[in-house]
C-alpha positions as CSV (number, residue, x, y, z in Angstrom):
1,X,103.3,97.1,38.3
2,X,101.4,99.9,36.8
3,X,101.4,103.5,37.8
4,X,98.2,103.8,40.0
5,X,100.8,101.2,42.4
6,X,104.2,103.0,41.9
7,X,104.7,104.4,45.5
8,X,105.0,108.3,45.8
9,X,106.6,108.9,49.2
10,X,110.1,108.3,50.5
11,X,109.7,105.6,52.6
12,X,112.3,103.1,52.1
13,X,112.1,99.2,52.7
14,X,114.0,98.6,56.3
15,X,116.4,96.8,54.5
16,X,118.0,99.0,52.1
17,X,121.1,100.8,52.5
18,X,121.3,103.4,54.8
19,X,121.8,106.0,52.7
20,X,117.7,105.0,51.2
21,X,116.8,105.1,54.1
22,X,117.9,108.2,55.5
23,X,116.5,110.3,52.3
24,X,115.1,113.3,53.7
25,X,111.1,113.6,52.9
26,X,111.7,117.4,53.2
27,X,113.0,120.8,52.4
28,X,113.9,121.5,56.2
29,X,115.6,118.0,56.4
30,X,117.8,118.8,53.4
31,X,121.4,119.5,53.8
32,X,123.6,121.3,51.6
33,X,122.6,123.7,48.1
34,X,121.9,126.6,50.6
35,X,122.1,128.5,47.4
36,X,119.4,126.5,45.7
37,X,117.3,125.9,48.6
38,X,117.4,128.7,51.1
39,X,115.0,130.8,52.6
40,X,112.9,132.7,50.2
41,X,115.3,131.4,47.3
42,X,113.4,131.2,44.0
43,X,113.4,127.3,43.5
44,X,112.3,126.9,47.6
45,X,109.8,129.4,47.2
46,X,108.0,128.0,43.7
47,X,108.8,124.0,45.7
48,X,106.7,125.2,48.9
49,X,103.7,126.4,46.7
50,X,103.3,123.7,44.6
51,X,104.4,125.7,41.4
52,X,107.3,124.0,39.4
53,X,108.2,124.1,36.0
54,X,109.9,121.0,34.3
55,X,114.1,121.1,35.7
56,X,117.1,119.3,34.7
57,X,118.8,118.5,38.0
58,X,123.2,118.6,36.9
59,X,125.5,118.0,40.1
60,X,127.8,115.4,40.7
61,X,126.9,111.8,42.5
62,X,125.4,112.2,45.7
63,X,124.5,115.4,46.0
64,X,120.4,115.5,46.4
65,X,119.4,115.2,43.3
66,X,117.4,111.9,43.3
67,X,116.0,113.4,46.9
68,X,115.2,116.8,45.4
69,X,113.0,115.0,42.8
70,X,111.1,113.2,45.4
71,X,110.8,116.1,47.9
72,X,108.8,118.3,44.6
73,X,106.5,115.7,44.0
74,X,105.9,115.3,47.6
75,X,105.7,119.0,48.3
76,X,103.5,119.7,45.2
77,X,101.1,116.5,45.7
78,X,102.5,115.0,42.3
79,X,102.7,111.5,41.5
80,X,105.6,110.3,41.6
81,X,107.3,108.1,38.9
82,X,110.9,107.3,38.4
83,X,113.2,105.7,36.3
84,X,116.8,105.2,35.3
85,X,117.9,105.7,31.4
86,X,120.2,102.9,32.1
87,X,117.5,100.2,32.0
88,X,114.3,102.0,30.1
89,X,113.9,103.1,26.4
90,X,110.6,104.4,24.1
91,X,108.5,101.4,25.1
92,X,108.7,102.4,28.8
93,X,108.4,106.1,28.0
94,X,105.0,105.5,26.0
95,X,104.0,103.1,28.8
96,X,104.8,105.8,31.3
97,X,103.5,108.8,29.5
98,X,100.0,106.9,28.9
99,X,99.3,106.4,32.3
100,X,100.3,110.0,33.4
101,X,97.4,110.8,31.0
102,X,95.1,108.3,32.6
103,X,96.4,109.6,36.0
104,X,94.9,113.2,35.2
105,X,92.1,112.1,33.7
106,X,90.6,110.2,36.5
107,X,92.3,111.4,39.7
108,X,93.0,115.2,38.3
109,X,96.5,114.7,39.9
110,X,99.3,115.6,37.9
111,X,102.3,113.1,37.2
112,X,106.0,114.4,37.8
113,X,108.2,111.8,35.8
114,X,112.4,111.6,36.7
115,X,114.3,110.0,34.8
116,X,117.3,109.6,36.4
117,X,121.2,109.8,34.3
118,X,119.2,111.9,31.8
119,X,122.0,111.8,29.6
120,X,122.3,108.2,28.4
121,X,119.2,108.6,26.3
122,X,119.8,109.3,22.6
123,X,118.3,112.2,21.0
124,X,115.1,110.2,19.8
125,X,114.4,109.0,23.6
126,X,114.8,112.5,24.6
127,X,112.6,114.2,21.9
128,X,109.9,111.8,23.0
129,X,109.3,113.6,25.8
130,X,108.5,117.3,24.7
131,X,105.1,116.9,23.7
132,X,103.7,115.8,26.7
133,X,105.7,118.3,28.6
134,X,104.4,121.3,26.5
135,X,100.3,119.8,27.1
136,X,101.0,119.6,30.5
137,X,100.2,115.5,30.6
138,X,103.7,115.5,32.9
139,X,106.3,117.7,34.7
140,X,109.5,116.7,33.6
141,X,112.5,116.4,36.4
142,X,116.0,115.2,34.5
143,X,119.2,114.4,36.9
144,X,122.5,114.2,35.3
145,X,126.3,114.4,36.4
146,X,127.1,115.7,32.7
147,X,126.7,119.2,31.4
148,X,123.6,119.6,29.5
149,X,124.5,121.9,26.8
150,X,126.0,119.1,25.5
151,X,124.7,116.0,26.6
152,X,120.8,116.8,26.0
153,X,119.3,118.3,23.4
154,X,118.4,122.1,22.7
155,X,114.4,121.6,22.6
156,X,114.5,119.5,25.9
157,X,116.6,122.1,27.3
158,X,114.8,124.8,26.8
159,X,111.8,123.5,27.7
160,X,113.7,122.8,31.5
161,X,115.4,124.9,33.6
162,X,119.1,123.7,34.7
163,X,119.7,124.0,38.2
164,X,123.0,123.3,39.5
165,X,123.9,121.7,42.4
166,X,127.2,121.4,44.4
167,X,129.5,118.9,46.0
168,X,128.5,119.2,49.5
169,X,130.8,120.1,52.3
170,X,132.2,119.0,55.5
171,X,130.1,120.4,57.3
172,X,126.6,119.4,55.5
173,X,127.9,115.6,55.6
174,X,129.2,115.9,59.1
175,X,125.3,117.1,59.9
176,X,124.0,113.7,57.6
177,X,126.6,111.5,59.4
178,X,125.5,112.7,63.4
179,X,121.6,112.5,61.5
180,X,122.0,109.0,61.1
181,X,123.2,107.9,63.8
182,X,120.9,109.1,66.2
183,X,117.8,108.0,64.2
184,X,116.3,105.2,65.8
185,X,113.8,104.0,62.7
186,X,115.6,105.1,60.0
187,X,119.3,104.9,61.2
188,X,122.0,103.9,63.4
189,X,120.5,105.1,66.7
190,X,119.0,101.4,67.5
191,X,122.6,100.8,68.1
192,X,124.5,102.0,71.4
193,X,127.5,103.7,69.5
194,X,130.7,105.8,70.6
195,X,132.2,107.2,68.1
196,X,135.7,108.9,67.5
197,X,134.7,112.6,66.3
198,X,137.9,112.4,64.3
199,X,136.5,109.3,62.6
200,X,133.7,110.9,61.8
201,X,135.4,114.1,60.1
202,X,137.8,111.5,58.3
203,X,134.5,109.6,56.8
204,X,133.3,113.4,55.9
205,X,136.6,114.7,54.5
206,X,137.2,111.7,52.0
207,X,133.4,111.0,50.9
208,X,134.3,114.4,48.6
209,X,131.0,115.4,49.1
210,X,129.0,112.8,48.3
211,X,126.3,112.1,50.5
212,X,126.0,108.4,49.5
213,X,129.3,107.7,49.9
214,X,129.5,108.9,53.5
215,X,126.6,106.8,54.6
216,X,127.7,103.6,53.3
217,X,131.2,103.8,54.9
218,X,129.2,104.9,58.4
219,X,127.0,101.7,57.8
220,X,130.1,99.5,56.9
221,X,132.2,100.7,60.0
222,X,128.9,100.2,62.4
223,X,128.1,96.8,61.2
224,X,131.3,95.5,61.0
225,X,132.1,97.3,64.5
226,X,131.7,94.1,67.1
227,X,129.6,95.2,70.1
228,X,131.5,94.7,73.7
229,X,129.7,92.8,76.7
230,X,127.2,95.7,77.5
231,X,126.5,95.9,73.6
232,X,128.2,99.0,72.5
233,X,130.2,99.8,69.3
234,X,133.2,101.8,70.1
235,X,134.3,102.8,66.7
236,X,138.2,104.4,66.3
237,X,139.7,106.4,63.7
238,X,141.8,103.4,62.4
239,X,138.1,101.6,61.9
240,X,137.1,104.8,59.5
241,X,140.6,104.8,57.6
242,X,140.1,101.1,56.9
243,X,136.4,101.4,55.9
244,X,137.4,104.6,53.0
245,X,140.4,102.6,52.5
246,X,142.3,106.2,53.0
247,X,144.1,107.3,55.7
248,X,144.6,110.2,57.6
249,X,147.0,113.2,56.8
250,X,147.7,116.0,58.6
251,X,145.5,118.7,56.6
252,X,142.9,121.3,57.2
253,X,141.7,122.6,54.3
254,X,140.9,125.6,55.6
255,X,144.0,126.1,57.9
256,X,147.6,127.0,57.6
257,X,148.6,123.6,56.7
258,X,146.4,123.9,53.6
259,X,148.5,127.3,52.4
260,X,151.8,125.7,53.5
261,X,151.3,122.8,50.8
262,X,149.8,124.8,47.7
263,X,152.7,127.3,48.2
264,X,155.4,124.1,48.2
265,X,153.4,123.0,45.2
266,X,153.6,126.2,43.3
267,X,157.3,126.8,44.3
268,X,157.9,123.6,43.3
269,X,156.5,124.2,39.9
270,X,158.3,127.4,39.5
271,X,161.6,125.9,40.8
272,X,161.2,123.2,38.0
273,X,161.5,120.5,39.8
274,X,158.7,117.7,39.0
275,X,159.0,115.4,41.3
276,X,158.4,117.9,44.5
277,X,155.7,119.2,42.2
278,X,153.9,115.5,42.1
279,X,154.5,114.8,45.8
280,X,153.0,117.8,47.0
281,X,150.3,117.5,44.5
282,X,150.0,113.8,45.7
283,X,149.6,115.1,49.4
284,X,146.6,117.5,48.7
285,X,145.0,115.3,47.0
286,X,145.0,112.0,49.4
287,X,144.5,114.4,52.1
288,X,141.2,115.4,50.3
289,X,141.6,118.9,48.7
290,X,139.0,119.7,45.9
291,X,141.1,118.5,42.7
292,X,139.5,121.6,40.6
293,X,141.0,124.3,43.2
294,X,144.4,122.4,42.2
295,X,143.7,122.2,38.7
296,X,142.2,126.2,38.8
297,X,145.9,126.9,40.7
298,X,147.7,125.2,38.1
299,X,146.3,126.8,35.4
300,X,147.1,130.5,36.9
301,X,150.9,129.5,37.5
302,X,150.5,128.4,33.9
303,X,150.4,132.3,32.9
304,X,151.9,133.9,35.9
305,X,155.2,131.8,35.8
306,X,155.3,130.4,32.3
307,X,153.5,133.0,29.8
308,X,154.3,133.2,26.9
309,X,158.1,131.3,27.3
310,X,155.7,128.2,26.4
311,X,152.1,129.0,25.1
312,X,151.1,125.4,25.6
313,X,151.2,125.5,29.3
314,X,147.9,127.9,29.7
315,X,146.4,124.8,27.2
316,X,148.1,121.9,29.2
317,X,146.2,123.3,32.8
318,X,143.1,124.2,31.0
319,X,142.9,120.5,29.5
320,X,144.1,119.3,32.6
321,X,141.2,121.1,34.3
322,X,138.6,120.1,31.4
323,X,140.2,116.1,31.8
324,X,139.4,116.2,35.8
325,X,135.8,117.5,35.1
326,X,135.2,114.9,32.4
327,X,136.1,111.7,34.2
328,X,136.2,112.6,37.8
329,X,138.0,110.5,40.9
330,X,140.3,108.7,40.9
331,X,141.3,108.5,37.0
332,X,141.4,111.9,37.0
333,X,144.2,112.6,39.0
334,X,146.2,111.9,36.3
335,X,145.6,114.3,34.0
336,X,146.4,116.6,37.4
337,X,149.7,114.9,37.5
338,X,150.3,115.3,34.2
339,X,150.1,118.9,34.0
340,X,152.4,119.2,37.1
341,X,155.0,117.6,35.7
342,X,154.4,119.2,32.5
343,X,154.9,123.3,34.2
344,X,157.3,121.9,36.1
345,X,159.7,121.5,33.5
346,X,158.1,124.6,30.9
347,X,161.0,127.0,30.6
348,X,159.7,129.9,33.3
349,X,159.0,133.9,32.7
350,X,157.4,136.3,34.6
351,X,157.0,138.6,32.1
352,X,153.3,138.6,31.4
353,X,152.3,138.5,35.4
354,X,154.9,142.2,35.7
355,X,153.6,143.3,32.4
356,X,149.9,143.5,33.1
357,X,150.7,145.1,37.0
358,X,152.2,147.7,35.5
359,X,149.7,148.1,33.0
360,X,146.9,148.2,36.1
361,X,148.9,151.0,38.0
362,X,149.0,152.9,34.9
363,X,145.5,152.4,34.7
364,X,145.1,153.1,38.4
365,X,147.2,156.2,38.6
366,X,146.1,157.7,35.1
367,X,142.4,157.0,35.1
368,X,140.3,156.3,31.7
369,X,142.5,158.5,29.4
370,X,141.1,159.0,25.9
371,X,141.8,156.8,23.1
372,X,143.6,158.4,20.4
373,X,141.3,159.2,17.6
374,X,143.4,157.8,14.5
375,X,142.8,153.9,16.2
376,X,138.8,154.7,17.2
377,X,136.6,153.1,14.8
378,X,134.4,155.1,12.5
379,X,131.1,154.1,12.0
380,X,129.1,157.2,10.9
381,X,129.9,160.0,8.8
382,X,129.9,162.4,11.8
383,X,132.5,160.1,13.3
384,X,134.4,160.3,10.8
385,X,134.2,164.5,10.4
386,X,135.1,164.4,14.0
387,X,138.5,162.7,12.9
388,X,137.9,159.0,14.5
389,X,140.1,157.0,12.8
390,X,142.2,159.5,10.7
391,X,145.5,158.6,9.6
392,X,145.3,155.2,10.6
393,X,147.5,153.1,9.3
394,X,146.3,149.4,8.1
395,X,149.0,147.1,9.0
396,X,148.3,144.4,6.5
397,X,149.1,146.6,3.5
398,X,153.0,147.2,4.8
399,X,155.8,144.6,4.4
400,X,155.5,141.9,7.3
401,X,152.2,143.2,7.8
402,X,154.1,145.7,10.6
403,X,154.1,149.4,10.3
404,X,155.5,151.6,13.1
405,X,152.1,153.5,14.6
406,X,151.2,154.8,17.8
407,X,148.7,153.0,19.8
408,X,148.7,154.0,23.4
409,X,146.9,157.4,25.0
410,X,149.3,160.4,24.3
411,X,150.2,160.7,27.8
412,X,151.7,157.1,28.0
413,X,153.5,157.0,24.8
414,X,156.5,155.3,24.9
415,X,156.0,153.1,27.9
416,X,157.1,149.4,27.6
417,X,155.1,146.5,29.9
418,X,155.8,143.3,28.2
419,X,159.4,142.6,28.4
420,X,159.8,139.3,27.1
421,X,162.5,137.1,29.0
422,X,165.5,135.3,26.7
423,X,163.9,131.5,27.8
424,X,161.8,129.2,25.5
425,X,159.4,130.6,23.0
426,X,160.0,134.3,24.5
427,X,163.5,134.3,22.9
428,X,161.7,134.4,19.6
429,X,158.6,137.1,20.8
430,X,162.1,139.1,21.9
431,X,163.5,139.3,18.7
432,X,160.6,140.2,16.7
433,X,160.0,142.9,19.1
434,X,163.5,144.2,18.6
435,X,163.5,144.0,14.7
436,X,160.2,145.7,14.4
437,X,161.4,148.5,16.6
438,X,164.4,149.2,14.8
439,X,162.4,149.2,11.3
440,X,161.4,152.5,10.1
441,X,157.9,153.4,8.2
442,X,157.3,151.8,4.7
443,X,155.0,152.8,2.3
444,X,152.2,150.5,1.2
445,X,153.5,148.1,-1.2
């Protein structure tokens, strides 16, 4: 099939899953990326009037980006041609990019060309397409679930702008899921359905905003729902917890119940005790919390309740954190799991989180005092007249590098913040506070 017979529009055969078929073929059909796509927003605006640069689409499965691609080239009368870099290399990129030239030589239409999962071609593949992006024989739309900066390279990227797209929410999939069912071509609504609205948030909740997903566990549950003797489907929670294979928890994300567990979670954590830590970590996440609030939560108890008793602990989260991003659901919760355990059982200080609050009231009560002049830095010769940076003393020409100096405002001097507990690595920061206290000044050796 050539290009003049590649079909443009949305319409999906009537026998593909539901989740084709129920692709919006518009902006005002589009649910979710209100901060891409809302009224007057840049992207909307430059969509609606036909003008759009080349983009690289980065968001996770399900999530419009496949749609959004369509939806320009519909919106700006391009041709549309798609294809995945799973199953294409050069020979169907020349093929492609040949045509696109015959398209705007004989039709004057231009050619916007998507190649889907962007970032499984190599850097050849990708370097293919800049020329004919920069003469204008195509507009280039790229979709990826990995982070560009590294997964395609610097010319393509700055040739594209990124635009970000986010995991939709309960409500945007709650909006696709009452869509489809009461769509008569498209959807469910040739069906005579009644459905539990708790089934229906449950299909919402553990889809973790993924627009396919959702629709192919509402198409599962309907089809496999038997019809009763006046034909309708009378579809139950238990039938939605069977088709996400999850079931329900007693959770609202955005109600007390979600505050209660994150605080057992963190106490957990800072009671050492692992194995509440895991079970409470285990019970956000089945009941469908966003595992990167978790992970973000871990990695401040990693500073407020560990500090510096065990530096690792602020790496652990942030690795945890970088781990989840990297490989996703379900593997990921692992890595989660790990670093729970992991602060769990870190020796514990506070001594960082009280440090810096009483550094902010000083800051709070004192305002912006000056900074003394013997530790400013001197770049001119006026500075220097002025006295910036006279008297200082270089630590690195005194014994242990350490040489007894004054470094806060006058009007502070003498205050202590950090007071390093007697637990884990602390115990050693402790001491070597002490014993350079108690040294007295040294000449330069």
């Amino acid at each position: 099939m050539d290009l003049f017979e590649r079909p443009r529009t949305l319409e999906a055969k009537k026998d593909a899953p539901l989740a084709d078929r129920m692709r919006p073929g518009s902006l005002d059909d589009f649910f979710g990326q209100k901060h891409l796509l809302g009224h007057g927003s840049v992207l909307r605006s430059a969509i609606e009037s036909g003008e759009v640069c080349s983009l690289l689409l980065w968001g996770p499965p399900g999530t419009g980006k496949t749609t959004l691609a369509h939806i320009i080239a519909k919106s700006s009368n391009y041709h549309f041609v798609s294809f995945s870099a799973v199953t294409s290399g050069i020979k169907e990129i020349k093929q492609v990019i040949q045509e696109a030239a015959a398209q705007k030589s004989l039709t004057r239409q231009k050619t916007l060309l998507f190649i889907d999962e962007i970032h499984r071609f190599n850097k050849a593949q990708q370097d293919a397409f800049l020329p004919h992006i920069e003469n204008g024989t195509i507009t280039f739309v790229g979709a990826t679930t990995e982070n560009p900066s590294f997964e395609v390279v610097a010319p393509l990227l700055s040739r594209a702008r990124v635009v970000v797209l986010e995991l939709l929410d309960q409500d945007d999939l709650l909006a696709i899921l009452h869509r489809a069912l009461a769509d008569e071509k498209k959807g469910m609504g040739k069906h005579t359905i009644e459905i539990d609205p708790r089934a229906l948030r449950h299909i919402a909740r553990y889809s973790h905003g993924d627009a396919r997903v959702a629709l192919n566990a509402l198409e599962l549950v309907v089809l496999t729902t038997t019809p009763d003797a006046k034909g309708q489907r009378t579809i139950s929670l238990a039938q939605a917890e069977e088709a996400m294979q999850k079931k329900s928890l007693l959770y609202d994300k955005d109600g007390e119940e979600h505050y209660n567990l994150i605080s057992a979670l963190h106490k957990s954590m800072r009671g050492s005790d692992p194995d509440a830590a895991l079970y409470w970590l285990a019970r956000m996440l089945e009941a469908g919390e966003d595992p990167l609030y978790l992970a973000r939560r871990m990695v401040r108890f990693a500073s407020e309740d560990i500090g510096n008793a065990d530096p690792r602990a602020l790496q652990v989260a942030i690795s945890a954190k970088e781990a989840f991003h990297f490989i996703g659901l379900p593997e990921g919760k692992l890595a989660l799991a790990q670093a729970a355990a992991y602060l769990a059982t870190a020796p514990k200080s506070n001594a960082i989180y009280t440090a810096y609050a009483s550094a902010q009231k000083d800051v709070k009560r004192e305002g912006a005092l000056p900074v003394p002049l013997h530790i400013r830095n001197a770049p001119t010769e006026l500075m220097g007249k002025l006295g910036y940076g006279k008297e200082y003393r270089y630590a690195h020409h005194y014994s242990n590098a350490y040489v007894k100096q004054d470094y806060l405002p006058e009007k502070l001097l003498g205050r202590t913040y950090y007071r390093p507990s007697e637990r884990g690595f602390e115990k050693i920061i402790k001491e070597r506070l002490q014993k350079w206290k108690g040294e007295s000044k040294k000449k330069p050796e």
